[in-house]
C-alpha positions in Angstrom: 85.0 16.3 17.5 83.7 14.8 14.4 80.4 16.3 13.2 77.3 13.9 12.7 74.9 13.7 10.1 71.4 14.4 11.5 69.3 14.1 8.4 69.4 12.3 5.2 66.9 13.8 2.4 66.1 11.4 -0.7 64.8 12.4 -3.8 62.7 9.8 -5.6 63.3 9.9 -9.1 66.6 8.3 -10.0 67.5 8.0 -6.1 64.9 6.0 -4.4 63.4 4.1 -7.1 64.2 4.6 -11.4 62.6 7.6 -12.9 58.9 6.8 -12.9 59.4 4.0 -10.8 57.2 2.6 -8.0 59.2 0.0 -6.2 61.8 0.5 -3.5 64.5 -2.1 -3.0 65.1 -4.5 -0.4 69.1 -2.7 -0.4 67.2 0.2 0.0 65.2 -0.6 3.1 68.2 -2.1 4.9 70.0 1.2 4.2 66.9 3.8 5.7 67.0 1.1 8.3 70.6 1.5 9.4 70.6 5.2 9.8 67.4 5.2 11.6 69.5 2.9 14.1 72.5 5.5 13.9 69.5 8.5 15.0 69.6 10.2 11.5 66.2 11.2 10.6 65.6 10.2 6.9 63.4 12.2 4.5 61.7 12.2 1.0 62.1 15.4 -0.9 60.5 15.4 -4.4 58.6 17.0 -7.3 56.0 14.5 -7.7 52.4 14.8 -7.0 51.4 13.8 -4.2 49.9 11.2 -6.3 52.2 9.6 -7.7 54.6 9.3 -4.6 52.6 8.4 -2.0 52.7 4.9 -2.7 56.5 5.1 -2.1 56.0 6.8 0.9 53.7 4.3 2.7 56.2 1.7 1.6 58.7 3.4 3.2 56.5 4.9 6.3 57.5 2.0 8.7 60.9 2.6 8.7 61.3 6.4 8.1 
C-alpha cells in the first residue's frame, strides 16, 4: 500500500511568495486548494515576525 502525504509545510520566503514578498499567486491558491481536496492539511512554517507574515496568512486562511 502506497503511503499518503498527510501534511504539506510551506515556508514563505522564496516558497510562497519572493523573499520579502507579500503577494501569493493565483497558481499558488489553486495548488493549497487541490490538496486540501486530496485531505492533506497544509501549513506555513517560517522565520518571520509575526508581523510581517500575517498578511500572507489571512490571504491564505480561507483555503488552508
Amino acid at each position: 500500500m502506497a503511503e499518503q502525504i498527510k501534511l504539506v509545510a510551506l515556508d514563505l520566503d522564496g516558497t510562497l511568495v519572493e523573499h520579502g514578498g507579500k503577494v501569493v499567486t493565483p497558481r499558488l491558491i489553486e495548488a493549497v486548494k487541490e490538496a486540501k481536496k486530496q485531505e492533506v492539511d497544509v501549513v506555513i512554517a517560517t522565520g518571520r515576525h509575526r508581523t510581517t507574515s500575517l498578511s500572507i496568512a489571512e490571504t491564505l486562511e480561507s483555503i488552508i
